[in-house]
C-alpha positions in Angstrom: 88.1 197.2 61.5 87.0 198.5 58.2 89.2 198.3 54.8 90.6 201.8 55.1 91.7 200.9 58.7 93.7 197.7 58.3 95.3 198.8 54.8 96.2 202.4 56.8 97.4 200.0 59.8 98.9 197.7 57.6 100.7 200.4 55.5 102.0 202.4 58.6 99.8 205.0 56.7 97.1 207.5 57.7 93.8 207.1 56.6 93.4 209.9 54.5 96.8 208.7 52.8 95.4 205.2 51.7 92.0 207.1 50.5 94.0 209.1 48.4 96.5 206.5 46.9 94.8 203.3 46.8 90.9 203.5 45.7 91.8 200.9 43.5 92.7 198.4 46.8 89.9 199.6 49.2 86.9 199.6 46.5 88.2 195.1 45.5 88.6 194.4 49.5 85.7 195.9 50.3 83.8 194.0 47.4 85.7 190.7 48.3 84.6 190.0 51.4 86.6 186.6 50.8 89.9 188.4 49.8 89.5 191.0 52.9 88.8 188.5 55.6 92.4 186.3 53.9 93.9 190.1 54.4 92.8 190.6 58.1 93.9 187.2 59.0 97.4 187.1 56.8 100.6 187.2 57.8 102.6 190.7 56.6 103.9 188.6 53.6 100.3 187.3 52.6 99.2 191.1 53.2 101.6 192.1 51.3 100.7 189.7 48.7 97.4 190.4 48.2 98.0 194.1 48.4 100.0 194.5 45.3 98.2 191.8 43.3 95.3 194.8 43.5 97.1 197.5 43.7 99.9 196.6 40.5 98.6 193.5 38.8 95.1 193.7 39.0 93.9 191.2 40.6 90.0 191.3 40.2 
């Protein structure tokens, strides 16, 4: 599964929805292969996590 496909999974979201509102998300997972494989096999709290440490703090 690619990065647009488990954050749309993982957001209950359509793929078109997480290209549109979280660029910021998809463009650090899919240069983190590191961070993306942790997201894959997380928990929904360490998806979570990870996910807003991107999306709202940053995280590089």
């Amino acid at each position: 599964m690619n990065v647009v496909q488990e954050l749309a999974h993982f957001l209950e979201a359509l793929e078109y929805q997480v290209l549109a509102w979280d660029r910021k998300v998809i463009d650090t997972l899919t240069g983190n292969t590191e961070v993306f494989k942790r997201f894959q096999q997380g928990c929904p709290n360490t998806k979570w996590r990870i996910y807003s440490e991107i999306k709202y703090q940053g995280l590089n």
